[in-house]
N, C-alpha and C positions, 0 to 999 in steps of 0.2 A: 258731513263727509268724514270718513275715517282715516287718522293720521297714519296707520301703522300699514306698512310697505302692503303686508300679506293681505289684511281687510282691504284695502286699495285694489289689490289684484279681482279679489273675490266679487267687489260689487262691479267691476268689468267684465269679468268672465260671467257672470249670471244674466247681466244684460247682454249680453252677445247671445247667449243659450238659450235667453226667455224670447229674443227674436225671432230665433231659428223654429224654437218650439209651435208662437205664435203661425208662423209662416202653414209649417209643417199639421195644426189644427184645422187651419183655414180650409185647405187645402182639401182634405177630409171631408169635410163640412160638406163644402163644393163639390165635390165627388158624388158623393150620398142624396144632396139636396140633386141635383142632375139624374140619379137613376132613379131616385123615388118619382123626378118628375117626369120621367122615360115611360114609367110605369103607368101610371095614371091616365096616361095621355096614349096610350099603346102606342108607342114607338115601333116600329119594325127594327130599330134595333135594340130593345130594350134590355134584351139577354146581354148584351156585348157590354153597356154600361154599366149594368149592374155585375158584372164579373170582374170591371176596373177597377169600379168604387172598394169591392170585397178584396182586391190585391193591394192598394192602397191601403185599407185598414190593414188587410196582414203588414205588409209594411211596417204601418205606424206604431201598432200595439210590439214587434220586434225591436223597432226601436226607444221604445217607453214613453212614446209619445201618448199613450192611450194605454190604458190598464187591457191586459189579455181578455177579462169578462165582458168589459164594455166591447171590444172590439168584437166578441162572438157574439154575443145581444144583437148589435146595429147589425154584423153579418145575416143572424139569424132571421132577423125581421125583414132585411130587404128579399132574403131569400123568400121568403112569406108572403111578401107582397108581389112577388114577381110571380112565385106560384098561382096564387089566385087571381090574378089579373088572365092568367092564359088557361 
């Protein structure tokens, strides 16, 4: 543990942030893992999830929860997959 006020502050505030972050990954995750399986499975609403999970990522990547490329990749691919599915 670090003695000095400031270090003290900093390994709280990053475990507060590494939770939020954790939270906010998940979350994503679950989104994407849901409309890939919307897709596969021809959901009649498969359009509608895969346009949440794709707001979600904008979200995430504005927030810097997710690098901007990774987040146009995964967008791109779900869009990919959702085209070819219909």
């Amino acid at each position: 543990m670090p003695n000095i006020k400031s270090a003290i502050k900093r390994v709280s505030v990053t475990a507060k942030k590494t939770e939020v972050n954790k939270q906010q990954k998940s979350a994503v995750r679950t989104d994407i893992k849901k409309a890939r399986t919307a897709v596969a499975n021809g959901a009649p609403d498969a359009k509608e999830t895969v346009d949440k999970a794709m707001v979600r990522i904008d979200k995430a990547a504005s927030k810097g929860y997710m690098h901007k490329n990774t987040a146009a990749r995964k967008k791109s691919r779900l869009a990919k997959a959702l085209n070819t599915a219909e």
